[in-house]
N, C-alpha and C positions, 0 to 999 in steps of 0.2 A: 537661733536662726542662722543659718547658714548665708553667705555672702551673697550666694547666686540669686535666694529671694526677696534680698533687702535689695537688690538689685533691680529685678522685678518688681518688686511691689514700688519703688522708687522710679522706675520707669513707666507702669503703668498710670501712677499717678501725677504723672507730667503730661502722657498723652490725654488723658482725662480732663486735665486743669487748661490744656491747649484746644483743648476741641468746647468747654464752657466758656473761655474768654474769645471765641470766635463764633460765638452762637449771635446774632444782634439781637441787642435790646430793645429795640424801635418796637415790637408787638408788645412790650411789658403795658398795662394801663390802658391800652387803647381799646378804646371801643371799635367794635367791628361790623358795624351797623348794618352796612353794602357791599359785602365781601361773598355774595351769593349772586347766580347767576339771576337774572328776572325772569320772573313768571306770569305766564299769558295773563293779559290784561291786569295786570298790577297797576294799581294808582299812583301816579308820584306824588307826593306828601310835601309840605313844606318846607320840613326840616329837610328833608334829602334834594327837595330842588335847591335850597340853601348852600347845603354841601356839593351838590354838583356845580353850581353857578362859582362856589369856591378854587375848587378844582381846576374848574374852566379858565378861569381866568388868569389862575397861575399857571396854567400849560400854557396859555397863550402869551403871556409873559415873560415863561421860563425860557432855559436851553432844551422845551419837547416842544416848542411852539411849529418847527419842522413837520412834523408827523399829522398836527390838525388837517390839514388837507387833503391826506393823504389817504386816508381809513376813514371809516364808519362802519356801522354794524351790516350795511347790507351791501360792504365792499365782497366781501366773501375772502380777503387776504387776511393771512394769519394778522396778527399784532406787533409790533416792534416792540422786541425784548428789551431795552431801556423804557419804551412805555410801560409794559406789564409790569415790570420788575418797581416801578415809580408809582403808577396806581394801588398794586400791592400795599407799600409799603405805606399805602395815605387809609385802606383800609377795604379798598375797590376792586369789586369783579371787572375785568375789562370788557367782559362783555355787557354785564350792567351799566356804566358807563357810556356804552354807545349806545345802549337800549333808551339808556336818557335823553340822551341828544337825540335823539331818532324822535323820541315822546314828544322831548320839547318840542322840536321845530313844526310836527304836526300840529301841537297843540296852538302853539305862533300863530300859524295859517289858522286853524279853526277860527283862534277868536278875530284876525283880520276880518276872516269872511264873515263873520257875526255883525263887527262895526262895520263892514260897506253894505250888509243891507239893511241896517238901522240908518248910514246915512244917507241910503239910496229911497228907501219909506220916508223919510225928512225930506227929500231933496224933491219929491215927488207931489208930494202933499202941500208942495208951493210953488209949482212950474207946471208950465204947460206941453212939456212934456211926459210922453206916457214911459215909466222906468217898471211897469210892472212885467214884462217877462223878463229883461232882467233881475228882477225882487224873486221872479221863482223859479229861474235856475239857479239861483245862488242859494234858495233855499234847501236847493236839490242837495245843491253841492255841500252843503251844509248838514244835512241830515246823516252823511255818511261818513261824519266824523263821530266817531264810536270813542267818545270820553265821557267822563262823569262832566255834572255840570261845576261840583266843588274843585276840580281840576282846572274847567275852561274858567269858573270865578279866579283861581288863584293866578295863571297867567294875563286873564285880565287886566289883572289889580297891580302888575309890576311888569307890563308888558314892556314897557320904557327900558328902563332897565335892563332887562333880559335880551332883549335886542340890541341894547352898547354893549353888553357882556360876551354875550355871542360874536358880534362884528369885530372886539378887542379894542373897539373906542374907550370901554371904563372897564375898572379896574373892580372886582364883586367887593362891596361892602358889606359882611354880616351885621343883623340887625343885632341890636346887641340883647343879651339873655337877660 
């Protein structure tokens, strides 16, 4: 072999071995569960409000804590490319990510307006005052939350929670597997 392609093949093999030690290893192993955009009336699941309430709380934590204020999904402004590039890298569509938030917070409201007409029928049913057109605007308002009920059970059941998570009062704790 002649010099010139030991040359070559010697140089090609440096650019090669330089462009694989600069590839990141962070996607090796990971599951990529929410790394797709959301799709009309998608239900959010457990596990994935798990992982977003995870997220969330470490953005709000973190040095992207900035940006929470700033965006949502029906901001219509692009995304902040250290957000994207940091959602990416946890496993996250950024637009599914705000899709969540956008869920959660309706879902919040649904189930508040659930508990104030259950305590508005209680509060009724032992006062002399009358709460019932109250009790049926609110059922109005109520009807046109378009979730599953396995949805409005699950924010139910850790609403507490999700509302320090959200506000940045606590810190999300996974339940443990």
């Amino acid at each position: 072999m002649s010099r010139k392609i030991k040359f070559a093949i010697i140089l090609l093999s440096a650019v090669f071995l330089a462009w694989l030690i600069g590839q990141p290893l962070s996607e090796i192993g990971r599951q990529r569960t929410y790394d797709d955009p959301p799709s009309a009336g998608q239900k959010l699941s457990a596990a994935e409000l798990n992982e977003f309430l995870d997220l969330w709380s470490r953005m709000l934590h973190g040095k992207l804590h900035r940006y929470v204020g700033q965006i949502s999904l029906s901001s219509g402004k692009s995304y902040p490319g250290p957000l994207v590039k940091w959602l990416k890298l946890q496993g996250w569509d950024v637009e599914r990510f705000f899709y969540d938030e956008q869920r959660l917070r309706e879902l919040i409201d649904c189930v508040a307006l659930a508990e104030n007409i259950s305590g508005n029928v209680a509060m009724s049913q032992h006062s002399t005052v009358n709460l019932s057109q109250i009790i049926s605007e609110q059922r109005l308002r109520l009807k046109s939350c378009r979730f599953d009920q396995d949805e409005l059970d699950l924010i139910k059941s850790n609403l507490y929670q999700i509302t320090e998570v959200f506000s940045g009062r606590a810190v999300f704790a996974a339940p443990e597997k």
